[in-house]
C-alpha positions as CSV (number, residue, x, y, z in Angstrom):
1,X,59.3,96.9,96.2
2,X,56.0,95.2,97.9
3,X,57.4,91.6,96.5
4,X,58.2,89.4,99.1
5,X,61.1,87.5,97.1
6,X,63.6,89.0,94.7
7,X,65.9,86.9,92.3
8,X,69.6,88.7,92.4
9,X,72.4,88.5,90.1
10,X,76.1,89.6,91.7
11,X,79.4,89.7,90.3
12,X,82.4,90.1,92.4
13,X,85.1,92.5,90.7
14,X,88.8,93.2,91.6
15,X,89.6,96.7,92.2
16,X,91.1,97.3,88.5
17,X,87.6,96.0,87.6
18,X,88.6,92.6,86.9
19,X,85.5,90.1,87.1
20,X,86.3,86.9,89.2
21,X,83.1,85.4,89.6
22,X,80.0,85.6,88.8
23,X,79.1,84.6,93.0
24,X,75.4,84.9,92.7
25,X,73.1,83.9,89.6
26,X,69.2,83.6,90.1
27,X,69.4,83.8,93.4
28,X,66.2,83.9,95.3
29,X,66.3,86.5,98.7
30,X,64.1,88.5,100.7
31,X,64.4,91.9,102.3
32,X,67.1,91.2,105.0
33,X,69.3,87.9,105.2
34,X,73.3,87.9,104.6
35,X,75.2,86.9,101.0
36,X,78.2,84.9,102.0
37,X,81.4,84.0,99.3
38,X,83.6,82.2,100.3
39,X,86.6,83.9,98.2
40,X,86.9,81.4,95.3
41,X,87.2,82.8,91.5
42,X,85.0,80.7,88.8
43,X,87.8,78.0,88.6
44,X,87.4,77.5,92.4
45,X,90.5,79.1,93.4
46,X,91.2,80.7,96.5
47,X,91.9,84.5,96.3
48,X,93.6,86.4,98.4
49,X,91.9,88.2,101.3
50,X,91.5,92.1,100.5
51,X,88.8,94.1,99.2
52,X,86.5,93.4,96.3
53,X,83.6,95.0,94.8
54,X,80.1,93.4,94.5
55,X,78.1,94.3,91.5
56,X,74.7,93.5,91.8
């Protein structure tokens, strides 16, 4: 990993391994930095606060 940038892909998944969202497509990041969602689905609807699982 000597790149300096790397393009990510992330899906956020329910538990029961239900996709929601599809949070991060083509995304451009370094080595360190934060991801941030902001706990909408693909229809831009709130879900409930709880656990999820990112897929990346």
């Amino acid at each position: 990993m000597d790149k300096l940038d790397y393009l990510l892909k992330g899906y956020i998944h329910t538990h029961s391994g239900f996709q929601v969202h599809q949070t991060f497509n083509n995304l451009i990041i370094s080595r360190e930095g934060d991801l941030k969602w902001n706990f909408k689905d693909s229809n831009f609807i709130k879900l409930p606060v709880c656990d999820y699982i990112l897929i990346i």
